[in-house]
Backbone bond lengths (Angstrom), bond angles and torsions (degrees), N, CA, C in turn:
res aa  C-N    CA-C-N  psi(-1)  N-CA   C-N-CA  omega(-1)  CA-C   N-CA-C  phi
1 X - - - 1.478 - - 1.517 109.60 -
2 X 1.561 102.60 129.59 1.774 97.86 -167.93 1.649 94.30 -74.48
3 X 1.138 128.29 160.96 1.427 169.49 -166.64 1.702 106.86 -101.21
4 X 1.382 95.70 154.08 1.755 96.69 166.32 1.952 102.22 -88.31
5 X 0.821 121.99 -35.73 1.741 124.04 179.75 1.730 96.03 -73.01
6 X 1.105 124.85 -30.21 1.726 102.09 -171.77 1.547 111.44 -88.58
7 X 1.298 102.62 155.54 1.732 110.22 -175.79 1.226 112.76 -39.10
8 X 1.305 112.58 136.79 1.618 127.31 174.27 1.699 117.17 -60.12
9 X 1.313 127.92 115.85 1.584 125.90 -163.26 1.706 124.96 -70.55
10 X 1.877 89.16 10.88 1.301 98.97 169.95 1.606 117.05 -78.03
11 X 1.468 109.32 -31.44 1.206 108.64 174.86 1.945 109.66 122.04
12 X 1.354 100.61 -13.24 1.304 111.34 -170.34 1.582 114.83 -48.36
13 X 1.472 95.34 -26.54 1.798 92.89 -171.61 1.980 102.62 96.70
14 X 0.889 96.10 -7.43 1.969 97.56 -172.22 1.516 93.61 -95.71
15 X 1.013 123.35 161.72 1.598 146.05 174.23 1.468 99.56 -96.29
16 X 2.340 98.01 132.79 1.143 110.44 -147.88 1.824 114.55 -60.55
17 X 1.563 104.90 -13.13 1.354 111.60 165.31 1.499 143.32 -96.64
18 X 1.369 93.96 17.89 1.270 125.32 162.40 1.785 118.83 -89.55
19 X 1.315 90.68 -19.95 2.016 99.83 -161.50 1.215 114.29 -135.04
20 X 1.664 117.01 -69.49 1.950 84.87 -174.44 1.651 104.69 -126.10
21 X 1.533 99.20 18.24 1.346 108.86 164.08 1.628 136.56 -30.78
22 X 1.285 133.74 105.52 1.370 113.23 -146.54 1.706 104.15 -61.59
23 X 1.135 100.61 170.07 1.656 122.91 -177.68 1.561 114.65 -104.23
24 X 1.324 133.41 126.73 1.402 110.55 -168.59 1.798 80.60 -102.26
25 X 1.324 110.42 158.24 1.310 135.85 -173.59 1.718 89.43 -56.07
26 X 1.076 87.18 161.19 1.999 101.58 176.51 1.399 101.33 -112.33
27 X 1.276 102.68 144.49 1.860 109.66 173.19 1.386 91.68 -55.70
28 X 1.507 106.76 149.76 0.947 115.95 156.51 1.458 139.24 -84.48
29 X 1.852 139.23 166.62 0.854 113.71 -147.46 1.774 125.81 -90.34
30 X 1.414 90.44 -12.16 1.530 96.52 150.46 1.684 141.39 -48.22
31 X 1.576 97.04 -67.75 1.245 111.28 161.52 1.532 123.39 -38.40
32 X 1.374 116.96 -56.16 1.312 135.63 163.91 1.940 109.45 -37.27
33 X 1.158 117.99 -68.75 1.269 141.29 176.29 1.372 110.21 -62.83
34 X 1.169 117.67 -16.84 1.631 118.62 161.73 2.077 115.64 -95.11
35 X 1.333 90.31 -49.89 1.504 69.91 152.59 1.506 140.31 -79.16
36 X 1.070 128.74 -24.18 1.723 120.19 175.79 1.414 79.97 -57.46
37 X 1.254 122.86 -70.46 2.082 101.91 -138.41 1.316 103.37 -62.45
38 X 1.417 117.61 -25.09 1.634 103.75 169.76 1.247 108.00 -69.65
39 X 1.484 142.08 -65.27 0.995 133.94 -174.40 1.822 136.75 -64.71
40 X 1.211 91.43 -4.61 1.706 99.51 -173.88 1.302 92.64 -160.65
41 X 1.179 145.59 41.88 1.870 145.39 174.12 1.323 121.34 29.13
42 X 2.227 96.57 16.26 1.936 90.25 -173.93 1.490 107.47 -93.75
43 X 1.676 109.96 153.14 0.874 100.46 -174.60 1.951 113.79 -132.05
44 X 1.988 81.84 118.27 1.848 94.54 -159.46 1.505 105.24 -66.92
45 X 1.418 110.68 129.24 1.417 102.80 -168.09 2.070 104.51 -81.13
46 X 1.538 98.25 -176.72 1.219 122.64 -173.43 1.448 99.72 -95.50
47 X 1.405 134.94 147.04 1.455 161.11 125.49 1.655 90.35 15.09
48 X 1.311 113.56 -72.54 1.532 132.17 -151.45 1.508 85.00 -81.03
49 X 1.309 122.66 -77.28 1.509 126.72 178.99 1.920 108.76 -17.00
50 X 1.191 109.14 -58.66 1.564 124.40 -175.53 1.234 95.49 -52.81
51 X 0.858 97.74 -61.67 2.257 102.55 -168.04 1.102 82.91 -52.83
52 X 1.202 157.23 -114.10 1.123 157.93 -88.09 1.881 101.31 -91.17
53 X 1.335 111.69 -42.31 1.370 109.36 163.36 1.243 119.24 -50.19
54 X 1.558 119.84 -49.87 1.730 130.10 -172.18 1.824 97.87 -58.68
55 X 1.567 99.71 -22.37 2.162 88.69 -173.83 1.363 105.16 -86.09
56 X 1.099 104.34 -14.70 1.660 107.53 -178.28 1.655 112.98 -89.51
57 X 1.234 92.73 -28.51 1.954 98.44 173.56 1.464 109.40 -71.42
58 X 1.941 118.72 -32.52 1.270 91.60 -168.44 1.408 115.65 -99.85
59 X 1.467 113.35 4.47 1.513 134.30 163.89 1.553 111.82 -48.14
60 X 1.850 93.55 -50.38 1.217 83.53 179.72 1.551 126.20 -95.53
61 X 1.575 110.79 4.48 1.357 92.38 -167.46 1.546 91.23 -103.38
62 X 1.957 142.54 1.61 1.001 139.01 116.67 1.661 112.34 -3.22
63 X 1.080 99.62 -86.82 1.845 113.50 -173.01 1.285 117.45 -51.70
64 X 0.924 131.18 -38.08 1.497 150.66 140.93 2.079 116.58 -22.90
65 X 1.558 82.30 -67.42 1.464 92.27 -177.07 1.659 121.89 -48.14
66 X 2.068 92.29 -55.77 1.248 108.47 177.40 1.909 108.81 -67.43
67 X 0.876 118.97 -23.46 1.749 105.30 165.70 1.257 118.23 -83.59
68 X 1.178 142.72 -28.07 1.351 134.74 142.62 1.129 128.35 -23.55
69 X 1.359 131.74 -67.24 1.215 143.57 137.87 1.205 128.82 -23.75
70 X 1.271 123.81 -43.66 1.648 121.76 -175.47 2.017 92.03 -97.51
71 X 1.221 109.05 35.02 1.983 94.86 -174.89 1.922 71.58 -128.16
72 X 1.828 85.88 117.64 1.499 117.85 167.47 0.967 126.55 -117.02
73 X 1.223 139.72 162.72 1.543 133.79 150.33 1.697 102.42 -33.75
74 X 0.883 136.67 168.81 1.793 151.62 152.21 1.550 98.71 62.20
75 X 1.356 123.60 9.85 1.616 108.71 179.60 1.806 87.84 -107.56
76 X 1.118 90.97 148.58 1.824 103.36 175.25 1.636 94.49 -105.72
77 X 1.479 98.02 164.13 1.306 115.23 -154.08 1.532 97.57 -99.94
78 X 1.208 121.28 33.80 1.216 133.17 -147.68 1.798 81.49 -131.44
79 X 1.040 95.79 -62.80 1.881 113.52 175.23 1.183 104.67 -50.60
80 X 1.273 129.99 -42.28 1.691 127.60 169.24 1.457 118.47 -71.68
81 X 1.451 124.33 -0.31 0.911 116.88 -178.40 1.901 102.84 -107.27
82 X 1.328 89.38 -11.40 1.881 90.45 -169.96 2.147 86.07 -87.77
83 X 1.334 115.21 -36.41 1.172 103.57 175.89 1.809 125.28 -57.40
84 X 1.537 90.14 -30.40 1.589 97.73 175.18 1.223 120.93 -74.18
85 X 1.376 122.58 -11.77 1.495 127.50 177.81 1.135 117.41 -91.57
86 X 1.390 119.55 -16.31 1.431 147.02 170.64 1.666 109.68 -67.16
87 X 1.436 94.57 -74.04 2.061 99.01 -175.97 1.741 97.16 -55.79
88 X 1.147 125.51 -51.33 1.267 114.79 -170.97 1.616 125.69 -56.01
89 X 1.280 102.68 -44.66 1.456 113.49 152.62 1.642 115.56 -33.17
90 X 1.021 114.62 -39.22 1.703 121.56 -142.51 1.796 84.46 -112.16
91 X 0.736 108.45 -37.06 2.146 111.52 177.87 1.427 109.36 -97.07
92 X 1.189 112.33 26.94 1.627 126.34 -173.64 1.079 111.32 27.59
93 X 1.946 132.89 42.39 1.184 115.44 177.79 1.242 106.49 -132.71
94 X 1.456 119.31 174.42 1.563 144.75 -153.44 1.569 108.43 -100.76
95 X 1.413 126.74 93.10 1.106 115.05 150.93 1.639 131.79 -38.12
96 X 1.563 105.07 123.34 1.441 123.28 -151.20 1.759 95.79 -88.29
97 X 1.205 119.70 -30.49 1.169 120.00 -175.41 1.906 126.33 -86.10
98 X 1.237 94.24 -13.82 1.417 118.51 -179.87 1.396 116.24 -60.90
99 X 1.274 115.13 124.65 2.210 98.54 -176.48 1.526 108.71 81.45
100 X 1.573 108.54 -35.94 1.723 100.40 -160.12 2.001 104.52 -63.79
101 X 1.610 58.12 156.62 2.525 80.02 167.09 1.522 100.00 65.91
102 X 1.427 99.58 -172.65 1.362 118.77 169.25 1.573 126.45 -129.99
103 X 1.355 113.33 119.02 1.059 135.92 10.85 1.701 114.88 -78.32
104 X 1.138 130.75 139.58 1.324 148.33 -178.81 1.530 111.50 -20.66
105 X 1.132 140.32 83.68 1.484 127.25 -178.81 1.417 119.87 -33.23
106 X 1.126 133.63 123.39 1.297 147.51 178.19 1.297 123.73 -52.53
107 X 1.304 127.33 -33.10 1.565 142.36 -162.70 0.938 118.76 -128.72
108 X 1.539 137.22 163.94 1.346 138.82 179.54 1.657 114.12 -86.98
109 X 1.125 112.18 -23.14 1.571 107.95 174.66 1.555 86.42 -146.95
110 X 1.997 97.65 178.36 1.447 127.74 -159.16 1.210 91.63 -94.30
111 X 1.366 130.15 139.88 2.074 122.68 140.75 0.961 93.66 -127.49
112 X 1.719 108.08 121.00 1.307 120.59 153.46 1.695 132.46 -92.62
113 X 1.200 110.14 112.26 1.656 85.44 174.11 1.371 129.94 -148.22
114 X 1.467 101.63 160.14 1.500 108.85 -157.85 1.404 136.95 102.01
115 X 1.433 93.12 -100.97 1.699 128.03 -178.31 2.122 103.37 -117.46
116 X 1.394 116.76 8.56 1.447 111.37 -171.31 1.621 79.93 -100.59
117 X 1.189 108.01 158.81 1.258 113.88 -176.53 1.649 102.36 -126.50
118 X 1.464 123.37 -20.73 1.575 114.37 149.46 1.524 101.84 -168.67
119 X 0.856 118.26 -137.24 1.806 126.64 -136.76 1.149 108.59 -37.70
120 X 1.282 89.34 64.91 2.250 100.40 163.00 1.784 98.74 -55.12
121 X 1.397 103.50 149.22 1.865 104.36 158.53 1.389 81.47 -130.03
122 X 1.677 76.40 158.93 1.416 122.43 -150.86 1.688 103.64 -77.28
123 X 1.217 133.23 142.44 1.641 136.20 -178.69 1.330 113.30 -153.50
124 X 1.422 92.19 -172.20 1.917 109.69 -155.43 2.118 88.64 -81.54
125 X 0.826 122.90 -22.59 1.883 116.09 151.77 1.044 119.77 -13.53
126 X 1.696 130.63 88.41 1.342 120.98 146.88 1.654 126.83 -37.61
127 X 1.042 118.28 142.07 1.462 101.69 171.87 1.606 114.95 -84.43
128 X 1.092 123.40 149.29 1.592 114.51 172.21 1.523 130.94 -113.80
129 X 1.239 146.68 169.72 1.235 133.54 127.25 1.181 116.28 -9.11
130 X 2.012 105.60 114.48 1.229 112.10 163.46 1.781 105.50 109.08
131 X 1.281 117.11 -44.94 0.977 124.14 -157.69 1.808 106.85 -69.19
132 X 1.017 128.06 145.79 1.598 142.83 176.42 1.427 97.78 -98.77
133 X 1.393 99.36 148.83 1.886 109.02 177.52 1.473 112.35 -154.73
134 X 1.116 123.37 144.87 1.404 123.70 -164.05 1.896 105.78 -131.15
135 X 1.341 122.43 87.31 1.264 125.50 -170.65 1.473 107.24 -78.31
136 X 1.249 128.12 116.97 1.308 126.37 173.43 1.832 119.29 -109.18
137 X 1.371 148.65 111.51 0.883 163.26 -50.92 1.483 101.74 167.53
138 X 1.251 150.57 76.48 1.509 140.13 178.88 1.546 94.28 -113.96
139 X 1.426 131.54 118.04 1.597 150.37 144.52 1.684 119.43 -61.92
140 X 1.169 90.71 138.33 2.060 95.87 160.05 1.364 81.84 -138.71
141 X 1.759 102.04 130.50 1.293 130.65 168.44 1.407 127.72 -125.92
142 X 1.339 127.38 76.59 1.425 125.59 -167.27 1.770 106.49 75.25
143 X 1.332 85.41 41.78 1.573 89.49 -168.78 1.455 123.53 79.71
144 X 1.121 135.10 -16.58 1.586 128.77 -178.23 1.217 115.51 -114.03
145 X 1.354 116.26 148.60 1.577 111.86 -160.35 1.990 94.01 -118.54
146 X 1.827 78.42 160.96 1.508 114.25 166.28 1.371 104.21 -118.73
147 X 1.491 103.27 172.78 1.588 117.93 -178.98 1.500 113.68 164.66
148 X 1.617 103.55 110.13 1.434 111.13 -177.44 1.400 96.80 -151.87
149 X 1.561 119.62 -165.80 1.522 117.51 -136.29 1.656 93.27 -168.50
150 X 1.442 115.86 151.72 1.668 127.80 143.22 1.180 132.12 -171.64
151 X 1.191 116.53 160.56 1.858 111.72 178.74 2.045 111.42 -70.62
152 X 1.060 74.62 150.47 1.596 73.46 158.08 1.838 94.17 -162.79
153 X 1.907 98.17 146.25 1.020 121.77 -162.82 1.515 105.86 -98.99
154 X 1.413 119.32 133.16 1.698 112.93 -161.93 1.778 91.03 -110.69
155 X 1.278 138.72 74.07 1.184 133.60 132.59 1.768 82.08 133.38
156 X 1.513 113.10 -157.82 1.631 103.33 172.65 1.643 94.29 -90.50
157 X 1.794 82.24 150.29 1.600 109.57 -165.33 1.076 86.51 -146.52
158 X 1.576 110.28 155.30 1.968 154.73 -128.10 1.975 70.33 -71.02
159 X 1.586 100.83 172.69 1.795 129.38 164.28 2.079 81.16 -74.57
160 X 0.929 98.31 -55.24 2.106 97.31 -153.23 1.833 94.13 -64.46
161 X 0.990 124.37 -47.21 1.312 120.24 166.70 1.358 96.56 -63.03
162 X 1.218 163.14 -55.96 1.344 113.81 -164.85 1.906 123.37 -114.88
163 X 1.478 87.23 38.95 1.547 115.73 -165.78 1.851 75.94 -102.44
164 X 1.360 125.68 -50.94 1.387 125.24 -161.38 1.734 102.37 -78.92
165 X 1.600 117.84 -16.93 1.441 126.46 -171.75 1.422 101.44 -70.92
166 X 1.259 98.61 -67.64 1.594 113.89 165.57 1.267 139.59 -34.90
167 X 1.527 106.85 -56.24 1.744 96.43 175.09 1.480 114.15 -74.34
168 X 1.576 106.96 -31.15 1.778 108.46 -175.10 1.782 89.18 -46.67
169 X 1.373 114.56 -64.55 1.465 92.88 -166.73 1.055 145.70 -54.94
170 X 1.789 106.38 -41.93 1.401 124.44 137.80 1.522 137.18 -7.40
171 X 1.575 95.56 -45.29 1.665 109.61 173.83 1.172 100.28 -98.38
172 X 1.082 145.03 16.63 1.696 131.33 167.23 1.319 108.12 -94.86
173 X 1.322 88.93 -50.84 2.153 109.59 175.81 1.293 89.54 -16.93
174 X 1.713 93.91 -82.11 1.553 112.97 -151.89 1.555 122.98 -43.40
175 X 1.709 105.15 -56.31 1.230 112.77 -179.35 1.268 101.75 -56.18
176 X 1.275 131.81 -38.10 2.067 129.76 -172.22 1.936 83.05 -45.79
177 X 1.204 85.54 -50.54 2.012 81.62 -143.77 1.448 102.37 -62.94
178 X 1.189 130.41 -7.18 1.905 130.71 -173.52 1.605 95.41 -86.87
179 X 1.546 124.97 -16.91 1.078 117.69 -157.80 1.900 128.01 -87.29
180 X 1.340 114.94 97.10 1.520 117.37 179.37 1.523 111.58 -157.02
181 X 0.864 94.52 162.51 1.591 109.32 169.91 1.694 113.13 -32.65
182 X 1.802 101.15 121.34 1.357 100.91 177.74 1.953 110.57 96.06
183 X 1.389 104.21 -51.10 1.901 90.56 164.82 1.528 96.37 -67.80
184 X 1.324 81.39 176.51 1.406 112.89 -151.80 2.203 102.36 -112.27
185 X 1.082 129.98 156.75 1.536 124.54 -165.78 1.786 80.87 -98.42
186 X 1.136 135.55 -30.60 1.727 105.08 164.13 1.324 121.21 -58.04
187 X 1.338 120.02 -11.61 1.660 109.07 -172.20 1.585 106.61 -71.13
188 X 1.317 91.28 -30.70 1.863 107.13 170.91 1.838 112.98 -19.16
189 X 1.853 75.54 -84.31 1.649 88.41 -173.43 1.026 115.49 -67.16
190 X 1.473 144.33 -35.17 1.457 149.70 153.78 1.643 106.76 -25.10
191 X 1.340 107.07 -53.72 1.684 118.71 -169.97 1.648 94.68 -59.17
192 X 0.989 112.11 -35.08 1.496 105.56 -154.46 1.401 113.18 -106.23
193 X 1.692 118.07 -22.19 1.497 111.10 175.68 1.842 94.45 -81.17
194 X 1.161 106.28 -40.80 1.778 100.45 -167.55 1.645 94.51 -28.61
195 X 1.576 96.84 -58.21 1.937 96.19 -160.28 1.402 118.72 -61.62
196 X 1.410 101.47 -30.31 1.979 110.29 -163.68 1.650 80.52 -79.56
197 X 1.328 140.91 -64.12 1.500 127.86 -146.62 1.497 98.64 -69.56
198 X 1.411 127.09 -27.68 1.846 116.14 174.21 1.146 88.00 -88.08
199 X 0.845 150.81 -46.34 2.005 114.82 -178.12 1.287 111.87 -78.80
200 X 1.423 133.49 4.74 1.650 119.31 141.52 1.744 95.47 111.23
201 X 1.399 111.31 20.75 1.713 114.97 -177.60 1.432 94.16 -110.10
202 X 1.468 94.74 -177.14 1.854 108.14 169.09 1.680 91.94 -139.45
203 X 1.555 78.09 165.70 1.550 97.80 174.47 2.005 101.82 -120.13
204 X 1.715 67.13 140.19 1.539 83.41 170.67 1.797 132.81 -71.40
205 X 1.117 113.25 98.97 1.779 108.54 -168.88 1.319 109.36 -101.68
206 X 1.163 133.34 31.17 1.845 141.18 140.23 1.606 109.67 -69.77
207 X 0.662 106.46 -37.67 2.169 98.88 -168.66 1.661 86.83 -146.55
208 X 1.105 95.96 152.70 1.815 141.73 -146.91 1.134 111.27 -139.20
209 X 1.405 122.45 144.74 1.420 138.69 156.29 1.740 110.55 -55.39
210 X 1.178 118.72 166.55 2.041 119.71 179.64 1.299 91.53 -137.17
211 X 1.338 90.49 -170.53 1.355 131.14 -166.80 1.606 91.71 -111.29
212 X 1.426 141.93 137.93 1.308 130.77 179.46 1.568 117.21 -166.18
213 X 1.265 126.96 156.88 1.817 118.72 179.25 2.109 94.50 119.46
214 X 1.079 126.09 -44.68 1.675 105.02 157.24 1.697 118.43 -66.40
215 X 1.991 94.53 -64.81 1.563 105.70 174.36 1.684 107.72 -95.53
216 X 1.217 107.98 -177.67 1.257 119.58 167.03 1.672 107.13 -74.48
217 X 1.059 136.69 -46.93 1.451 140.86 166.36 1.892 118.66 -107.07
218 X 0.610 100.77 136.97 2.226 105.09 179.23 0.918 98.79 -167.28
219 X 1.759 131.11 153.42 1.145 169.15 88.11 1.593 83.77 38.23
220 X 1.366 110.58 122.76 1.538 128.39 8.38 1.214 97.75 -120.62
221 X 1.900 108.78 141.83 1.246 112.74 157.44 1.890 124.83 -36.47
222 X 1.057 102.21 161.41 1.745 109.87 -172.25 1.529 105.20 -148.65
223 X 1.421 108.48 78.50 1.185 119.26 168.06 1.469 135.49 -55.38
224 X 1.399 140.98 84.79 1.235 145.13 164.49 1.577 129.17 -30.95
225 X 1.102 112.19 -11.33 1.578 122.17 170.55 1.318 104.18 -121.98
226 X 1.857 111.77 177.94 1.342 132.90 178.93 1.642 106.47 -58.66
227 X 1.326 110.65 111.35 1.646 122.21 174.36 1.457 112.89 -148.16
228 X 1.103 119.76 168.65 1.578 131.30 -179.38 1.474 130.13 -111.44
229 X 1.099 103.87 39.89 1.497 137.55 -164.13 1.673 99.63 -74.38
230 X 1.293 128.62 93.24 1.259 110.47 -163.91 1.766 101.89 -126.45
231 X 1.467 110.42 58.76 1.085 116.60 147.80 1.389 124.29 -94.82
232 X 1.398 111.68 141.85 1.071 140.96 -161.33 1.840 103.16 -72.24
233 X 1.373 141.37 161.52 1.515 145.90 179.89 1.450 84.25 -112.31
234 X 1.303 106.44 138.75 1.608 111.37 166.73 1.624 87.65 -139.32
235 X 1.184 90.79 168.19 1.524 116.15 175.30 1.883 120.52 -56.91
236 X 0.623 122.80 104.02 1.958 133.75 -174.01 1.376 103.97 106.01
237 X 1.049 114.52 27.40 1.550 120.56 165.54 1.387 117.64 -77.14
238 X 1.189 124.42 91.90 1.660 125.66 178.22 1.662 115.32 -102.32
239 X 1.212 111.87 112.83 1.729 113.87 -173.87 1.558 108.54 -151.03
240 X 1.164 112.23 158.66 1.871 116.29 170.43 1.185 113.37 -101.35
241 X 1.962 109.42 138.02 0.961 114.85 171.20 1.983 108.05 -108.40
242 X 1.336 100.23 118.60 2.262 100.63 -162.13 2.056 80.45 -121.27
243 X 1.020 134.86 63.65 1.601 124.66 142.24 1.599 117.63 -42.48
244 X 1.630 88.84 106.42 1.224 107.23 170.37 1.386 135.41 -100.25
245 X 1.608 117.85 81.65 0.573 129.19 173.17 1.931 152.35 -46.18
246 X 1.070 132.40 80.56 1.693 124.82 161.35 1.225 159.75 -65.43
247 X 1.850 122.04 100.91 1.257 97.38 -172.08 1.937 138.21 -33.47
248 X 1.513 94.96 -31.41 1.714 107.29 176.95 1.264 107.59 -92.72
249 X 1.777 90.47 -131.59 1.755 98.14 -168.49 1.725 90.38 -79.83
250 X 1.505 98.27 -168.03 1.408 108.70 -159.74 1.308 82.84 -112.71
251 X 1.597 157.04 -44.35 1.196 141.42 -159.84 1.434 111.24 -57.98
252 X 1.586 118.94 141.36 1.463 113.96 173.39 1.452 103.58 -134.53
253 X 1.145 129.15 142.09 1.855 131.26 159.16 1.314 109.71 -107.30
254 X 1.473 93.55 150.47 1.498 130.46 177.82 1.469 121.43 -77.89
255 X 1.369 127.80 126.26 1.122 135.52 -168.24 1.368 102.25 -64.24
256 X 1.579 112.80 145.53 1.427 115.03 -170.61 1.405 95.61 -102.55
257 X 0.947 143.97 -2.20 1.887 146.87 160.51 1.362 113.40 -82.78
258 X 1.268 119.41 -58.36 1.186 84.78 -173.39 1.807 95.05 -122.45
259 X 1.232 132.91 58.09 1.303 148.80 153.18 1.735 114.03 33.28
260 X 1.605 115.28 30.97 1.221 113.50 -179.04 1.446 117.78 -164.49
261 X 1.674 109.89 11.85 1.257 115.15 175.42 1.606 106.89 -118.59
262 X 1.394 109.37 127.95 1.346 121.48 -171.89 1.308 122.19 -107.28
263 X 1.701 127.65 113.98 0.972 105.98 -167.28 1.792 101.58 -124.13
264 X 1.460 124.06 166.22 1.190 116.76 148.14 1.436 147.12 -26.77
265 X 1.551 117.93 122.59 1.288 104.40 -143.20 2.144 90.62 -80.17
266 X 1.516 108.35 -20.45 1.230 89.99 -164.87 2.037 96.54 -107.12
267 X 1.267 100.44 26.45 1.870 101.45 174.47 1.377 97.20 49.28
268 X 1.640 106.49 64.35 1.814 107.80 161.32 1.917 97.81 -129.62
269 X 0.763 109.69 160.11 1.198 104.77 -178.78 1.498 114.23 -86.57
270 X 1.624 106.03 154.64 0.940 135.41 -142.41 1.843 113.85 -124.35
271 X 1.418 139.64 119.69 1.571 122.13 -175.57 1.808 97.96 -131.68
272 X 1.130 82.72 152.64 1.828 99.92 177.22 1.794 108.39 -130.00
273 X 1.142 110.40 139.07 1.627 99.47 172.85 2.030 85.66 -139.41
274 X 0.861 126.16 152.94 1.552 132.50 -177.06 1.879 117.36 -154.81
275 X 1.078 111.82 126.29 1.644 125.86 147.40 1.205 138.65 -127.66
276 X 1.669 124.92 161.89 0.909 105.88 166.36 1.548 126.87 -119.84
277 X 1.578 106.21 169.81 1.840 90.26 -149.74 1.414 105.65 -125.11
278 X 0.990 146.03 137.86 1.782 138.29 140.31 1.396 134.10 -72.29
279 X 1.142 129.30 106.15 1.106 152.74 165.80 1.735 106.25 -27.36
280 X 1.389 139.04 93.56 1.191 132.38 -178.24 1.876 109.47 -97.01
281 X 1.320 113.11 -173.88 0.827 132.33 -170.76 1.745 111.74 -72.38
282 X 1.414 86.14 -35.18 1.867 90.59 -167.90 1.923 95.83 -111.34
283 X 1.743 119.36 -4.23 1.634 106.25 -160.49 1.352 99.98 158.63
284 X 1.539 152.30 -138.33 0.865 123.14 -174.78 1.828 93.06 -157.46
285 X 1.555 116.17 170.90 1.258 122.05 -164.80 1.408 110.67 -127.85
286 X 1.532 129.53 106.42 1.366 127.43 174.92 1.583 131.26 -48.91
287 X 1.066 104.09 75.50 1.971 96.54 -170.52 1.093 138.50 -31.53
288 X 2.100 97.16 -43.68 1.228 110.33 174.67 1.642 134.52 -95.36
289 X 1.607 97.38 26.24 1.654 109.88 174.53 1.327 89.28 -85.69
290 X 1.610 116.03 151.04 1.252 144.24 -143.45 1.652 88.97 -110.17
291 X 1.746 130.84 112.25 1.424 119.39 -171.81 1.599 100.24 -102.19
């Protein structure tokens, strides 16, 4: 009796469970989608759901693009925020960050820079020579959101500023590429401290990647450091991966004024690069790459 380890009797040379080994049917995608939200509150989107998330990702990573671009020496980040109220206007969509939390975020998008490690708001700050900036970007589009992130470099800036530009991205790469059906959302942070601790950074383990594209935040957390997070990626899985990267230690505190700007606890600089992704059938699909 042939075996799953012995050669397949087609002749291929492959092992019989490599080739015409039977296949047991796959849950289907309902079933599937009824257990995560019972079991982990995630919720795997629909065919139609996706589309409609992917229009909202590229709205925003549009808006994104064009503020990148308009972040100069002598423009304050204050000016990027009057531009962001502008494109959104014009893409009929809802800044996601606006109003949110408590106390209410002030601005339509994040600038981080330097030594902030995220939800900088935006001010009368020219930017200068030298300086690192991290624009972060959250959309509501017909109701469904996007949300992605990047550095941009304001003239030449330090080796350690762009030693921290680099690996943050470096570690996004990577974790993108671990991502499909069957790994697991710890391989994430695993993927990403292995690289940041041999190139001599830390990762930030206060704030996390989500789950995102119904709400602005959902299940499941997406841990950027070493954790044991051993849910499974299934297919309609839409979430962000934002590795936040530090030249120093990884601890950062929160401004006690205005309760939403985070900076490095030891004032070394700090990089973020972020997308968000769908979980496909065969691996997974970047929403917020610009088509």
């Amino acid at each position: 009796m042939i075996t799953r380890n012995d050669l397949c009797w087609c002749g291929s040379g492959k092992k019989w469970k490599k080739c015409h080994y039977p296949q047991m049917p796959s849950q289907s995608q309902n079933a599937l989608a009824r257990q995560y939200h019972k079991q982990y509150g995630i919720l795997l989107k629909s065919p139609e759901q996706i589309e409609k998330i992917r229009i909202a990702c590229q709205v925003t990573a549009k808006i994104l693009d064009a503020l990148c671009r308009h972040a100069k020496a002598g423009i304050t980040t204050l000016e990027l925020d009057e531009l962001s109220r502008k494109l959104h206007q014009e893409y009929h969509a809802i800044p996601a960050p606006l109003g949110y939390g408590e106390p209410p975020f002030p601005k339509t998008i994040c600038t981080s820079l330097n030594e902030v490690i995220c939800h900088g708001i935006p001010d009368e700050r020219p930017l200068q020579d030298g300086d690192i900036l991290n624009i972060d970007v959250s959309s509501i589009v017909d109701g469904f959101f996007g949300d992605c992130s990047r550095m941009v470099a304001i003239g030449k800036i330090s080796p350690d500023k762009q030693k921290v530009i680099d690996v943050s991205l470096e570690c996004l790469t990577r974790a993108i590429a671990i991502c499909r059906p069957g790994a697991f959302i710890w391989q994430i942070g695993q993927t990403i401290e292995d690289y940041a601790t041999e190139h001599g950074c830390s990762v930030v383990n206060q704030f996390v990647g989500h789950g995102v594209g119904i709400a602005f935040h959902e299940p499941p957390e997406v841990p950027h450091h070493y954790n044991q997070l051993g849910i499974e990626m299934a297919p309609g899985m839409t979430f962000t991966i934002e590795p936040m990267i530090n030249a120093g230690v990884r601890e950062g505190w929160i401004d006690e004024t205005d309760h939403w700007t985070v900076r490095t606890k030891d004032g070394q600089p700090s990089a973020q690069w972020e997308h968000t992704l769908c979980i496909t059938e065969k691996g997974c699909d970047i929403l917020t790459v610009l088509k």
